[in-house]
KOLTI-61458 format. One record per atom (N, C-alpha, C): x, y, z; residue number from 1; residue in three letters. Coordinates in pm, whole numbers. Layout:
BEGIN
+--------+--------+--------+------+------+
:     c1 :     c2 :     c3 : resi : resn :
+--------+--------+--------+------+------+
:      X :      Y :      Z :  NUM :  ALA :
...
+--------+--------+--------+------+------+
//
This chain:
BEGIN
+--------+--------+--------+------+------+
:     c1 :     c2 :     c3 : resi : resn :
+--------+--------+--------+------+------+
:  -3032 :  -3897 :  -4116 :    1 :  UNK :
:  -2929 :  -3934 :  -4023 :    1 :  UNK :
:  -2811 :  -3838 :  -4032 :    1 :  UNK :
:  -2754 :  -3791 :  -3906 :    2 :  UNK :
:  -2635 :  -3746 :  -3899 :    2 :  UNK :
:  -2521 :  -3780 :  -3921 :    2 :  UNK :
:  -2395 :  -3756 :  -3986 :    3 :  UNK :
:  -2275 :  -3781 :  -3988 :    3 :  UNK :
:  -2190 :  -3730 :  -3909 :    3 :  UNK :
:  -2144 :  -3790 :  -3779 :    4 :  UNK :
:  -2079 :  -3786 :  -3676 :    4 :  UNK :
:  -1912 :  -3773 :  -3730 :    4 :  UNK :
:  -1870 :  -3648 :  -3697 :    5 :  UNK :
:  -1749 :  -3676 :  -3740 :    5 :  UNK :
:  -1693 :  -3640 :  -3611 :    5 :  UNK :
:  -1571 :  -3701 :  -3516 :    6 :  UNK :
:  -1487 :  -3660 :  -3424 :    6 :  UNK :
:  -1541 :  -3708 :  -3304 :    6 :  UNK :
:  -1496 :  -3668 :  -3199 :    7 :  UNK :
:  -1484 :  -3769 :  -3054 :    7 :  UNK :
:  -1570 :  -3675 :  -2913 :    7 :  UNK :
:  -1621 :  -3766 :  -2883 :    8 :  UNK :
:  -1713 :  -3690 :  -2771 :    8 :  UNK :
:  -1637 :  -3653 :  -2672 :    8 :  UNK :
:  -1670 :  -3579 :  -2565 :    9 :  UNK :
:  -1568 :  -3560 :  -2433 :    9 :  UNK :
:  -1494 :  -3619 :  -2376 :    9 :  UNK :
:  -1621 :  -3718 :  -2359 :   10 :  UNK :
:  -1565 :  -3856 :  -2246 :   10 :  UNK :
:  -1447 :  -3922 :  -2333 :   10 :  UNK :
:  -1449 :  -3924 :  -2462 :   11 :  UNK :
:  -1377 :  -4010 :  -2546 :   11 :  UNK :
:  -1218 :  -3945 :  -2535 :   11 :  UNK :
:  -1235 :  -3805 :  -2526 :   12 :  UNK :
:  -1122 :  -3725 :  -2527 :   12 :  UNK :
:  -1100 :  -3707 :  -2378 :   12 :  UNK :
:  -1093 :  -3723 :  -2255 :   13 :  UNK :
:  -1092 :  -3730 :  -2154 :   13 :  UNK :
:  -1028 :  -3844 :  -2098 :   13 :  UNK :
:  -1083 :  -3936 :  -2126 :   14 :  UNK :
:  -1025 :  -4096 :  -2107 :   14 :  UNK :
:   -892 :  -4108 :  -2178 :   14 :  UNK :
:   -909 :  -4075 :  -2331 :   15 :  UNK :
:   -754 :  -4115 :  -2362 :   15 :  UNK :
:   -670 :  -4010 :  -2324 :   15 :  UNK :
:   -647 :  -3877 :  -2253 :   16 :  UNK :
:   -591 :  -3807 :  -2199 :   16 :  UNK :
:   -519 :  -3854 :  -2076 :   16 :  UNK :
:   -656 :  -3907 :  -2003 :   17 :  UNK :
:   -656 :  -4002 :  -1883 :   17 :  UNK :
:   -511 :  -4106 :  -1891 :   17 :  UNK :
:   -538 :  -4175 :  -2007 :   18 :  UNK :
:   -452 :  -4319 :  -2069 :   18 :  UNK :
:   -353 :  -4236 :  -2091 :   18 :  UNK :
:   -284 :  -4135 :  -2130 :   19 :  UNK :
:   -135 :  -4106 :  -2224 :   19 :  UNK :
:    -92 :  -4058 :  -2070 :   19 :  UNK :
:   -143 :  -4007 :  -1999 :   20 :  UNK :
:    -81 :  -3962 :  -1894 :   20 :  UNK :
:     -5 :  -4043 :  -1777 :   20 :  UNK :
:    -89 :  -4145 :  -1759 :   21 :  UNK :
:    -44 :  -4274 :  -1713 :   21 :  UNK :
:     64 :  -4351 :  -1777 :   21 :  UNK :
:     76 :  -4344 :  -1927 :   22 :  UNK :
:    147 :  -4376 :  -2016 :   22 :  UNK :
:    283 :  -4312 :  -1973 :   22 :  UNK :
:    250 :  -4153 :  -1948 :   23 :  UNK :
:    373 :  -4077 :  -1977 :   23 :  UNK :
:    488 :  -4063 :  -1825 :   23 :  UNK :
:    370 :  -4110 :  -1741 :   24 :  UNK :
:    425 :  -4112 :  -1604 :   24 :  UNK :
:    505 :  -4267 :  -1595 :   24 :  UNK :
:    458 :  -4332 :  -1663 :   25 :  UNK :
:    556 :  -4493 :  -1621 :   25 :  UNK :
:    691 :  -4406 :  -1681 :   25 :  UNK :
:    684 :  -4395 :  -1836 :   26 :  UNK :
:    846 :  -4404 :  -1904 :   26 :  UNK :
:    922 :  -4272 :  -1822 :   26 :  UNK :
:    879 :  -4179 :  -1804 :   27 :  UNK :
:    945 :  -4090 :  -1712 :   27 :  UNK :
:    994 :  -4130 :  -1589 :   27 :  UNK :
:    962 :  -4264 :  -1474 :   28 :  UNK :
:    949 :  -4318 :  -1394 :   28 :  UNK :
:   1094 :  -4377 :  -1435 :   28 :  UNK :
:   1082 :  -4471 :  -1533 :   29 :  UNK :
:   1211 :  -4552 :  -1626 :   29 :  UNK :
:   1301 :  -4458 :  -1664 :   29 :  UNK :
:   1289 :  -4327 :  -1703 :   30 :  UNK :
:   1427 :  -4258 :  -1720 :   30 :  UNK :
:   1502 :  -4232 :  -1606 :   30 :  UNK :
:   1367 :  -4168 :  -1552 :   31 :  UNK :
:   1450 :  -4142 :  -1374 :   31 :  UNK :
:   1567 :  -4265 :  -1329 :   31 :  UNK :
:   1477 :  -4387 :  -1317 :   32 :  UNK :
:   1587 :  -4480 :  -1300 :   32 :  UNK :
:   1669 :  -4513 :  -1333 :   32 :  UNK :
:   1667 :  -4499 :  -1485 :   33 :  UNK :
:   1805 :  -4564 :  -1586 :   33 :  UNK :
:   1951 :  -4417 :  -1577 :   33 :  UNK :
:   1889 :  -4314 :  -1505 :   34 :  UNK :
:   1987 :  -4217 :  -1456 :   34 :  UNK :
:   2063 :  -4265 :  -1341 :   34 :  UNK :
:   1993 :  -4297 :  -1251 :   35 :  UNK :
:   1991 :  -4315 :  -1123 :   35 :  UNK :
:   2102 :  -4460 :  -1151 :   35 :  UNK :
:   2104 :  -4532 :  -1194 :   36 :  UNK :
:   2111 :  -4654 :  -1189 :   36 :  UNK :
:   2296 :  -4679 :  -1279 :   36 :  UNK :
:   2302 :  -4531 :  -1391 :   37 :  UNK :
:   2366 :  -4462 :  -1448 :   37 :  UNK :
:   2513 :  -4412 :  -1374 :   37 :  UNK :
:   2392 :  -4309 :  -1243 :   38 :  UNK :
:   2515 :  -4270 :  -1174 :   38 :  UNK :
:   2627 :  -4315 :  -1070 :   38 :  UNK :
:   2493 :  -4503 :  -1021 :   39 :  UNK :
:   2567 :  -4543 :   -950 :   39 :  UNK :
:   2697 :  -4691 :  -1036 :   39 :  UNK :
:   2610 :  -4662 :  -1130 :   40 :  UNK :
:   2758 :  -4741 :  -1244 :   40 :  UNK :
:   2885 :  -4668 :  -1243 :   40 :  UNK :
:   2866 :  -4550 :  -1199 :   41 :  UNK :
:   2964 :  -4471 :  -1260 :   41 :  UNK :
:   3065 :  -4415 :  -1167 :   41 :  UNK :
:   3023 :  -4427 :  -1026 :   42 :  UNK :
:   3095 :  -4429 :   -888 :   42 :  UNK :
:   3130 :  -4570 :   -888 :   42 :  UNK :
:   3053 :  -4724 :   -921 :   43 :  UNK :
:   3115 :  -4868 :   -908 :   43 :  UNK :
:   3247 :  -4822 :   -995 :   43 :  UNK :
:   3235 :  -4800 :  -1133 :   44 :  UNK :
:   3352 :  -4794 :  -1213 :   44 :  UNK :
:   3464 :  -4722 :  -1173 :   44 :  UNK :
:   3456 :  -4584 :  -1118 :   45 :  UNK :
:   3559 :  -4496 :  -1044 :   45 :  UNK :
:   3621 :  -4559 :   -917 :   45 :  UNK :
:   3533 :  -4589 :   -875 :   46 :  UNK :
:   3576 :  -4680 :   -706 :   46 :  UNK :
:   3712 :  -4871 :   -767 :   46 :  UNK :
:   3627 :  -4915 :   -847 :   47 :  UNK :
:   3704 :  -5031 :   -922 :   47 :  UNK :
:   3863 :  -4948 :   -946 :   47 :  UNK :
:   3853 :  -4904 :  -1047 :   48 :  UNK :
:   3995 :  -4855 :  -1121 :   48 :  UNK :
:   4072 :  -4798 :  -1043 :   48 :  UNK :
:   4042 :  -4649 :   -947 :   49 :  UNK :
:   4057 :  -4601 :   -808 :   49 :  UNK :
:   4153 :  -4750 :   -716 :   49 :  UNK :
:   4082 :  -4822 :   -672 :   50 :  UNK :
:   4130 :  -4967 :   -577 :   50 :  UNK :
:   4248 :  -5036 :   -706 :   50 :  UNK :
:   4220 :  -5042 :   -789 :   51 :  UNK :
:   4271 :  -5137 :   -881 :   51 :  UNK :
:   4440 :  -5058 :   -878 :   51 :  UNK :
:   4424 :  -4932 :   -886 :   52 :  UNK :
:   4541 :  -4848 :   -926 :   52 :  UNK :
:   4639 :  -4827 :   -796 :   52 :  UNK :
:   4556 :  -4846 :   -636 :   53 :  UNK :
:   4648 :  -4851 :   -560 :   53 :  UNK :
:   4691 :  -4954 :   -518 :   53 :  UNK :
:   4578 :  -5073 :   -545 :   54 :  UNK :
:   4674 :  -5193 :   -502 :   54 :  UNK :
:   4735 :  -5211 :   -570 :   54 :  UNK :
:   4798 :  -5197 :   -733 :   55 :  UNK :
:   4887 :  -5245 :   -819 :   55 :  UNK :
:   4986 :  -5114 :   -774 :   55 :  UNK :
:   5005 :  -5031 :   -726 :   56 :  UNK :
:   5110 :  -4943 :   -655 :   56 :  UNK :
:   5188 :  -4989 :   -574 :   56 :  UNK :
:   5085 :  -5074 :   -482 :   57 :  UNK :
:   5129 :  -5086 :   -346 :   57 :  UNK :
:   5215 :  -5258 :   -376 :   57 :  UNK :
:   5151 :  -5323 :   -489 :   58 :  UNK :
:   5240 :  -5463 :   -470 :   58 :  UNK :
:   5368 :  -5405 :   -537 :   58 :  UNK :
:   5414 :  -5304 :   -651 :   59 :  UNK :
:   5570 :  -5218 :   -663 :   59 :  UNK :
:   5575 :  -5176 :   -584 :   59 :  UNK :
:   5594 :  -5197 :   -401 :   60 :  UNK :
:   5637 :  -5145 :   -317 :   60 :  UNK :
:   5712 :  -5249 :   -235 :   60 :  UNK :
:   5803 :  -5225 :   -241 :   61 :  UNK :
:   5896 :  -5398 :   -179 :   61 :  UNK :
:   5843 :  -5288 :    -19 :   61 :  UNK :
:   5900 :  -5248 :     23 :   62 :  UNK :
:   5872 :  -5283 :    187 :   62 :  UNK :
:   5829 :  -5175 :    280 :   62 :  UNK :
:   5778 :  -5198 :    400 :   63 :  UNK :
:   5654 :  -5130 :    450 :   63 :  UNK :
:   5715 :  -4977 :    506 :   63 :  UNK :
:   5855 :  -4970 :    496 :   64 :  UNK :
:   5857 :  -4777 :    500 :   64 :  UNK :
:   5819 :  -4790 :    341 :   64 :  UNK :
:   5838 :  -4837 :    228 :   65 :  UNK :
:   5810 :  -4752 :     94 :   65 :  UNK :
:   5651 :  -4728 :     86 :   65 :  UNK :
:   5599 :  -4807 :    160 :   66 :  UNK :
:   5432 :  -4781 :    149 :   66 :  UNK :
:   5430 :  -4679 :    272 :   66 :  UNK :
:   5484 :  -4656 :    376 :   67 :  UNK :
:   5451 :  -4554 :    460 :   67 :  UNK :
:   5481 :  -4440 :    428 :   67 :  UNK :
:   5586 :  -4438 :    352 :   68 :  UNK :
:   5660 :  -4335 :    285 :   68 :  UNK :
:   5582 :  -4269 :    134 :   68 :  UNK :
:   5483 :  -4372 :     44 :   69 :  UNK :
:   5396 :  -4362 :    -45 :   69 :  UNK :
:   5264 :  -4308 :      1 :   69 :  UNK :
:   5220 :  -4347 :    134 :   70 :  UNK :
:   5089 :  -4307 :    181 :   70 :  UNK :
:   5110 :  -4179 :    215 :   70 :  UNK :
:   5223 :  -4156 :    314 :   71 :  UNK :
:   5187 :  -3981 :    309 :   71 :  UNK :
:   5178 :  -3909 :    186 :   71 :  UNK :
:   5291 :  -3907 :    127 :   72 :  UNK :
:   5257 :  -3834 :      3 :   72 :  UNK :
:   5139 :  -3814 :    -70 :   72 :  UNK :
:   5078 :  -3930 :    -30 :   73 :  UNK :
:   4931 :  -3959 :   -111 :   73 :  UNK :
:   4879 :  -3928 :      5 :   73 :  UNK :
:   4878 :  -3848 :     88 :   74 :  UNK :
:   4732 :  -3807 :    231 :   74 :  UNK :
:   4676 :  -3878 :    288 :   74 :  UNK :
:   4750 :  -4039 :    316 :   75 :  UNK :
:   4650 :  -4114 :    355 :   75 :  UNK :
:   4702 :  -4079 :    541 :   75 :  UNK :
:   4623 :  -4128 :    595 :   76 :  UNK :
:   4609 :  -4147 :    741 :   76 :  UNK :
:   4676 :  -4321 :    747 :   76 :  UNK :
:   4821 :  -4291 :    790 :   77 :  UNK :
:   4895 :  -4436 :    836 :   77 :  UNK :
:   4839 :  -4474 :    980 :   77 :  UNK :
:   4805 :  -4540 :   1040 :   78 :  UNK :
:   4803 :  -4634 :   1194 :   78 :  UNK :
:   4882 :  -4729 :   1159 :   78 :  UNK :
:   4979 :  -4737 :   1211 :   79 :  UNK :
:   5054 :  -4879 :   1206 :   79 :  UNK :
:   5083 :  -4968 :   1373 :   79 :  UNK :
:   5053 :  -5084 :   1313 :   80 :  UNK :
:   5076 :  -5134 :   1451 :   80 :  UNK :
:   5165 :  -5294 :   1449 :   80 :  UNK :
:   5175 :  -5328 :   1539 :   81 :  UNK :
:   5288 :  -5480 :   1513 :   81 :  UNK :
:   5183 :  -5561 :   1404 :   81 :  UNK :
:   5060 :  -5579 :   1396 :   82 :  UNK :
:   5013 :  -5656 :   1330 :   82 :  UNK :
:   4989 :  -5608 :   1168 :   82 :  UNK :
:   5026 :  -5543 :   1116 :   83 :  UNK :
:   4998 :  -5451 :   1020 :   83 :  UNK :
:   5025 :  -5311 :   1007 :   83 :  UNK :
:   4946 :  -5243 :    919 :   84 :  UNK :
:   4888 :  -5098 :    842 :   84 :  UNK :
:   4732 :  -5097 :    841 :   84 :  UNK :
:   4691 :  -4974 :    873 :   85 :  UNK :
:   4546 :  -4927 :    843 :   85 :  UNK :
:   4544 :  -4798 :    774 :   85 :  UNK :
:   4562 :  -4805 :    626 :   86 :  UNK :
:   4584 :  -4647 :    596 :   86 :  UNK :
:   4445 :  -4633 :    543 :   86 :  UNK :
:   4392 :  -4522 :    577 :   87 :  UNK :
:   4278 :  -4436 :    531 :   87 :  UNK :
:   4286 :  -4288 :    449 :   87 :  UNK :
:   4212 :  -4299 :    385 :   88 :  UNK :
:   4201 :  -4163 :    283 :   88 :  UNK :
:   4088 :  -4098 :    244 :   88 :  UNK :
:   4047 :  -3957 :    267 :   89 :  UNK :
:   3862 :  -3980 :    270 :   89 :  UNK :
:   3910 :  -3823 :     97 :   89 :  UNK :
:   3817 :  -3899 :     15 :   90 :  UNK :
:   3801 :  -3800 :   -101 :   90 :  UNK :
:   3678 :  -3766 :   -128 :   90 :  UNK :
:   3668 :  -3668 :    -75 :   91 :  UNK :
:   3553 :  -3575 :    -96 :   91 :  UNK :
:   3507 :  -3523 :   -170 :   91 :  UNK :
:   3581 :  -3496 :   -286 :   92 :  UNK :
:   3517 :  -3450 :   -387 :   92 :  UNK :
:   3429 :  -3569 :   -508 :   92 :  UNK :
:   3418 :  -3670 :   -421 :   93 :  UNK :
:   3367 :  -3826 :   -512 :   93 :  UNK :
:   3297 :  -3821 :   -421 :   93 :  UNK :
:   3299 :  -3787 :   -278 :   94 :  UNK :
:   3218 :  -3844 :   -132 :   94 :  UNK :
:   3268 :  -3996 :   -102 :   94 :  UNK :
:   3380 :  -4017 :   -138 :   95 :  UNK :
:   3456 :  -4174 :    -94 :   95 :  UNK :
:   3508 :  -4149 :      5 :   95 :  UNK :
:   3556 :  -4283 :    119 :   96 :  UNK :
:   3621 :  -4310 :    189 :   96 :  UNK :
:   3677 :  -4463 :    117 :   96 :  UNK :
:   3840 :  -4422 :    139 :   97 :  UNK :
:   3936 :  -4542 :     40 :   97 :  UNK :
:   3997 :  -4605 :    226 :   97 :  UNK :
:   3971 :  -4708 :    258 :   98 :  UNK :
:   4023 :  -4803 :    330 :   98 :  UNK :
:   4100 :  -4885 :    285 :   98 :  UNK :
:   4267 :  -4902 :    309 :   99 :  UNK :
:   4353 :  -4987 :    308 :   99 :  UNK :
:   4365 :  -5072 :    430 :   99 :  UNK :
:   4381 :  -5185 :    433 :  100 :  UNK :
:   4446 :  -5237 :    512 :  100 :  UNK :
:   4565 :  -5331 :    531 :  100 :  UNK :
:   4676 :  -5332 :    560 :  101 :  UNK :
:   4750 :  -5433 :    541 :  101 :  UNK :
:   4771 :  -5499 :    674 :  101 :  UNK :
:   4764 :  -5647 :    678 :  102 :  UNK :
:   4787 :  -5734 :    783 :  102 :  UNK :
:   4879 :  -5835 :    770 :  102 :  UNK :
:   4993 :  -5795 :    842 :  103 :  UNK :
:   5124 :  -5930 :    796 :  103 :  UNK :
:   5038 :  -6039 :    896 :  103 :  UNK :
:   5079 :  -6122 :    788 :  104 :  UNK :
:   5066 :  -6348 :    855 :  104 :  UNK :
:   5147 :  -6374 :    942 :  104 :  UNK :
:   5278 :  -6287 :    907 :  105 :  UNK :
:   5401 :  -6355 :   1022 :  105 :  UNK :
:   5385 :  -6270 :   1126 :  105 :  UNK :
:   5416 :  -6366 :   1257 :  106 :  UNK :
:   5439 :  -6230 :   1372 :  106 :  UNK :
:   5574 :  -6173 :   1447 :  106 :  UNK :
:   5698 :  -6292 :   1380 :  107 :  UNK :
:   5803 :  -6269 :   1393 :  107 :  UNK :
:   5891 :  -6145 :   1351 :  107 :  UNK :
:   5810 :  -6061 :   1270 :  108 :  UNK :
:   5862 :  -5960 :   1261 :  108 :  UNK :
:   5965 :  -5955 :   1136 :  108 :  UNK :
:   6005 :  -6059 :   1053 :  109 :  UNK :
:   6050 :  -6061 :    938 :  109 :  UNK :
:   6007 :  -6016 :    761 :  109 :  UNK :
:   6062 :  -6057 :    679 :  110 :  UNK :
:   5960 :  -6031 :    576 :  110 :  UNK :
:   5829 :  -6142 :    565 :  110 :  UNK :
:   5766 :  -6093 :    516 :  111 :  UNK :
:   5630 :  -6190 :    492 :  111 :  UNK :
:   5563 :  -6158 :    433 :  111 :  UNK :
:   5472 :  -6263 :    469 :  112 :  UNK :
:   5282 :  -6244 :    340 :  112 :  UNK :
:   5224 :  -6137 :    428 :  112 :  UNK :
:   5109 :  -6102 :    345 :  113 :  UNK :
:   5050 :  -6013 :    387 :  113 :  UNK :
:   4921 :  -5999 :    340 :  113 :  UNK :
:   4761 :  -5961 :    353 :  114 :  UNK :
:   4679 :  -5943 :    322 :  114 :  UNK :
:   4666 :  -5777 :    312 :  114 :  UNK :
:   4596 :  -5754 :    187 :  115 :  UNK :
:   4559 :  -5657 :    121 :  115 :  UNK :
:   4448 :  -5599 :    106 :  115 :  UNK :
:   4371 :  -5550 :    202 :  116 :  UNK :
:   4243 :  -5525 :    132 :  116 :  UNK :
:   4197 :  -5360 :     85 :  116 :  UNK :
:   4148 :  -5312 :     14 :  117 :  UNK :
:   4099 :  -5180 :    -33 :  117 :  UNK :
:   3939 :  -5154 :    -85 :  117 :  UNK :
:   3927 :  -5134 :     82 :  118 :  UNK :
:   3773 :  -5136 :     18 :  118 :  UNK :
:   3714 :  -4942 :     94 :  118 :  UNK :
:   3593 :  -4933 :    -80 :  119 :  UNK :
:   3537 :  -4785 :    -95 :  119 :  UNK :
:   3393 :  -4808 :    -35 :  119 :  UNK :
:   3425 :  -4689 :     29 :  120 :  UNK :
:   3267 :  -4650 :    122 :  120 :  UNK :
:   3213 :  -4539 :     96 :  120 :  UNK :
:   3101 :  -4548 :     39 :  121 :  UNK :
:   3032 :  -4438 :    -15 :  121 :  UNK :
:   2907 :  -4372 :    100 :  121 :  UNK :
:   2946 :  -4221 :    138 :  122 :  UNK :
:   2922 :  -4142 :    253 :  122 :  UNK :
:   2771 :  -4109 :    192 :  122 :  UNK :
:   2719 :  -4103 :     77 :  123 :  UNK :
:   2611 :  -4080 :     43 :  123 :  UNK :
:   2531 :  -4148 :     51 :  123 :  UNK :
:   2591 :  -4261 :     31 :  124 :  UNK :
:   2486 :  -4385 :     52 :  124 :  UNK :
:   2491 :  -4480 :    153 :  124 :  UNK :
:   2575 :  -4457 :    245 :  125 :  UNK :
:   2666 :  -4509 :    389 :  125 :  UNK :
:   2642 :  -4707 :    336 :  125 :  UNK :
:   2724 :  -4711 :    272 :  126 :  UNK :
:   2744 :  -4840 :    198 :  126 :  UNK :
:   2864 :  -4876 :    170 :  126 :  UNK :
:   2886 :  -5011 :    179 :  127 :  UNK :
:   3058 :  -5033 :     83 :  127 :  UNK :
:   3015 :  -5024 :    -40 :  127 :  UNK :
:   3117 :  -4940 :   -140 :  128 :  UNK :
:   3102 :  -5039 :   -291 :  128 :  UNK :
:   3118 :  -5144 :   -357 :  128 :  UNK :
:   3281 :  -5099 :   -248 :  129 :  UNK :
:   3354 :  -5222 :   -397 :  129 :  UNK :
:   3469 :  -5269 :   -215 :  129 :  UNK :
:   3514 :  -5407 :   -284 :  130 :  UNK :
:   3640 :  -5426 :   -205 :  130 :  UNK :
:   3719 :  -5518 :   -267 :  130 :  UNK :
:   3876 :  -5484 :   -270 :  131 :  UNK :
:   3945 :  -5569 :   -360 :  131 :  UNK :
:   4050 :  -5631 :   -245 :  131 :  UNK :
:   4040 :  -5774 :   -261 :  132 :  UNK :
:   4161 :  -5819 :   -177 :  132 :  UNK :
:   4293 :  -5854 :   -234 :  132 :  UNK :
:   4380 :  -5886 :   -220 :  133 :  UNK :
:   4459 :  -5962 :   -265 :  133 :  UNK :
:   4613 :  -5978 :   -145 :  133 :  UNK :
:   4696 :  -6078 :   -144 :  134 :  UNK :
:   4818 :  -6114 :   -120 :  134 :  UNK :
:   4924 :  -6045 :   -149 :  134 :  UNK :
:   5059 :  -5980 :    -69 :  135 :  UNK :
:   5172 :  -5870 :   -128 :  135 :  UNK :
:   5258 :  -5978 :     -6 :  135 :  UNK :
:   5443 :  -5978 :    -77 :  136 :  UNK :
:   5502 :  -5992 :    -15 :  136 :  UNK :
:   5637 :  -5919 :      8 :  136 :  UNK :
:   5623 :  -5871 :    128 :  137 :  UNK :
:   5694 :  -5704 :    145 :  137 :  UNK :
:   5810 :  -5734 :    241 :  137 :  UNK :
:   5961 :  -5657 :    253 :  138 :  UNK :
:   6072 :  -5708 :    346 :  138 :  UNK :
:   6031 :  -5590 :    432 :  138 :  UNK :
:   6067 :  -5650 :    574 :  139 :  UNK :
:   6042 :  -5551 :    658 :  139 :  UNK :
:   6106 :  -5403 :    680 :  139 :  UNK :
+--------+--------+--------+------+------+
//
């Protein structure tokens, strides 16, 4: 009788077969956990980004200091009796930063106001993030 030592073709073929399949899932899973990585990482920039101008904009007692804050900062003011629509597109993130402010009162005095700041991502033609909140500003 012979003593067979080591693996026939087929034997070495098949598990070649198997590691490759093997090696294509976890490569599959890195891809994603990048992917998944980079869009954590535009949510997080877009958050802090919104977070930093609406806490600007409520230290702004009244609506020339925010008109007067937005240019400086490049935004695109529209103002109209019912509000502010300031826009700001940053390109080097591929964001579009949407402000909006809408006074409650229509009398034209000081008042409440709604706040919203929401990021639109041009790459992925999606909102990210949107933060609302309440400001009360003298006219």
């Amino acid at each position: 009788m012979k003593n067979e030592q080591g693996f026939t073709l087929i034997e070495v073929i098949i598990s070649i077969a198997f590691l490759s399949i093997v090696c294509v899932v976890f490569l599959q899973m890195f891809i994603k956990a990048d992917e998944l990585g980079e869009r954590s990482a535009s949510l997080d920039d877009s958050v802090i980004y919104s977070t930093s101008v609406v806490e600007t904009m409520k230290g702004l007692q009244s609506e020339d200091a925010i008109e007067a804050w937005a240019s400086v900062e490049a935004f695109d003011v529209q103002a109209s009796d019912t509000g502010m629509v300031l826009t700001r597109v940053v390109t080097d993130l591929e964001y579009t930063y949407t402000l909006t402010l809408i006074k409650e009162t229509s009398d034209g005095s000081a008042g409440l106001y709604d706040l919203a700041c929401t990021v639109y991502n041009e790459k992925e033609e999606a909102d990210i993030h949107t933060l609302s909140t309440r400001l009360v500003l003298e006219r």
